[in-house]
N, C-alpha and C positions, 0 to 999 in steps of 0.2 A: 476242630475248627481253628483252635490255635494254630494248628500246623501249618495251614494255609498262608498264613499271615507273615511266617517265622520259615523263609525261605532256607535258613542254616537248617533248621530244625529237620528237615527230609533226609539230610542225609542218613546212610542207616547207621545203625547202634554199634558197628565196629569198628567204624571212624570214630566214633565219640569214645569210644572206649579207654582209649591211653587216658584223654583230659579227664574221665572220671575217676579214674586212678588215683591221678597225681591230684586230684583236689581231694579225696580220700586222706592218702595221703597227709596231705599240708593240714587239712581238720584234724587230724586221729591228735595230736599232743595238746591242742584246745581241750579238747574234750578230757583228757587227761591230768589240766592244770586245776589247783583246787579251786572251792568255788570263792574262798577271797581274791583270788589271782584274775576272777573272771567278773564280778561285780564290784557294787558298793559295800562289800560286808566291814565291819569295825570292829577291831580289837580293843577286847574285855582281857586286858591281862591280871593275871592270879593275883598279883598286887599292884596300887597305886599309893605310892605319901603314904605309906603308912595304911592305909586300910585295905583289907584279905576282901576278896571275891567274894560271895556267897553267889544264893542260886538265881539261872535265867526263867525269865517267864514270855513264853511266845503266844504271845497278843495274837499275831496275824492270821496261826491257821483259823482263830476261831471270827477274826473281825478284822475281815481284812482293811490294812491301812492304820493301823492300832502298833504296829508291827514286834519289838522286843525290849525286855527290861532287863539291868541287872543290878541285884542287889549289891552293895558292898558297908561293911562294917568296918571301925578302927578301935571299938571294946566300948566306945561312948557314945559315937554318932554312926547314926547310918547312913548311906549316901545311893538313893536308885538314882541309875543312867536309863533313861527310856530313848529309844532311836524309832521313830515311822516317819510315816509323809501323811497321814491322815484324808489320805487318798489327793490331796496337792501334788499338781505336776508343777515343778520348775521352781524348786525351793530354793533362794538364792542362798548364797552363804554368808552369813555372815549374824549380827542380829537385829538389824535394823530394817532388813525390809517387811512391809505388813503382813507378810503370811506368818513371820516369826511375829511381830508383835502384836499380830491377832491371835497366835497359840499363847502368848504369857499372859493375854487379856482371858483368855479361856480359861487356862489354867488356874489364874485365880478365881474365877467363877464359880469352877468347879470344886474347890475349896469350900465356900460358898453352900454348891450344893452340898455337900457333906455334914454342914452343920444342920441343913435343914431337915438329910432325911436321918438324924440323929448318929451318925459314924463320929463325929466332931460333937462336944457339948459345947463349944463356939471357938472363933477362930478373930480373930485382928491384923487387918491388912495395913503392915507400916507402910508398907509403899515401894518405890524407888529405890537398892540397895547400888552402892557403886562397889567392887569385890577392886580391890588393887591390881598391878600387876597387869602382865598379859591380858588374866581370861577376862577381866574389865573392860576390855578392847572387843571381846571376841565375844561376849555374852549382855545377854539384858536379861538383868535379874531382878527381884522383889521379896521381902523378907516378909513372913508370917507369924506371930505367935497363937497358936494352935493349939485350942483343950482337949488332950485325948482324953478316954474313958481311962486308958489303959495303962498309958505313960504321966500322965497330972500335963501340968502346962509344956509346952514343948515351944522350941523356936525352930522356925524351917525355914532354910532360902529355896527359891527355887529361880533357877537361870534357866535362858534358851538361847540358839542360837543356830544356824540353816547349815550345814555343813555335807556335801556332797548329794544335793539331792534331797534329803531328810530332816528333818527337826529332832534334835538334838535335847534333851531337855536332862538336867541336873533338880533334884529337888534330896538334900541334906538338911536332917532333921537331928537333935535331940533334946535332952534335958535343958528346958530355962534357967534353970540353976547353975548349968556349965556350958556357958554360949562358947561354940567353937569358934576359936580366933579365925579372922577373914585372912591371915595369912595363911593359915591350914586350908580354909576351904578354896582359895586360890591355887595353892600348890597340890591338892589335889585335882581339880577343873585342869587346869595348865598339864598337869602329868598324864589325864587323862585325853587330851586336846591334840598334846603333840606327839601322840604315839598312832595319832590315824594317818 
């Protein structure tokens, strides 16, 4: 029925034949290019400022929209990068618009729930953190002091902010005892920020 409608389309198949070729072809090195080359993927390099890579956790096959994490250490504080879109189309960039400042509203929430279904023996929301620098610009973040079971008191920032599509989210944690200087966790945000 298409064909009817699609007067080029009758012609036979060995007219078309070259142009299938040549669009063959012009796709074959697409197909070829890796797949950061072809989407939005972001570079998790071996090290940032100071802190070694550790392992990815992908979220998405199991939930999608959850998308991937990755951990990084620097021997005192830990630092997960989480990248999805939580199934949001048209995450703008930056961190001000409400789809990012409804994930950092979540996010602390979700904090939250942790104390409740006891992961947390209680947690205290300071609030409002301004990080220096660049990622200050580029990030809305909120500092937490946070009772693990496991670590005793802990301090944890956690930034966000919309970057290509996706929600971008920083949450650096360690020991209360040795709060990491906000110039540390700016120069790593930042080193992390301007390698996408």
């Amino acid at each position: 029925m298409i064909r009817s409608l699609h007067p080029a389309s009758r012609v036979g198949s060995r007219h078309l034949a070259p142009t299938r070729i040549a669009l063959a072809v012009l796709a074959t090195p697409l197909l070829a290019l890796p797949a950061t080359a072809r989407g939005p993927d972001f570079d998790f390099p071996a090290a940032v400022a100071g802190f070694a890579r550790g392992p990815r956790t992908d979220y998405e096959s199991r939930a999608p929209g959850l998308g991937t994490s990755v951990a990084y250490t620097n021997g005192r504080w830990k630092a997960d990068i989480y990248v999805y879109d939580g199934g949001v189309a048209n995450i703008p960039d930056g961190p001000s618009s409400p789809p990012v400042t409804g994930q950092l509203t979540q996010a602390a929430a979700d904090i939250g729930t942790a104390v409740a279904q006891g992961i947390y023996r209680g947690s205290e929301d300071r609030g409002a953190v301004q990080v220096p620098g660049s990622a200050g610009a580029r990030l809305a973040c909120r500092g937490f002091t946070i009772d693990h079971p496991a670590l005793g008191p802990t301090e944890s920032l956690l930034c966000l902010t919309g970057l290509r599509g996706k929600f971008v989210k920083f949450r650096l944690s360690g020991p209360a005892a040795k709060p990491l200087p906000k110039a540390e966790t700016e120069r790593f945000m930042t080193d992390w920020l301007d390698r996408q």
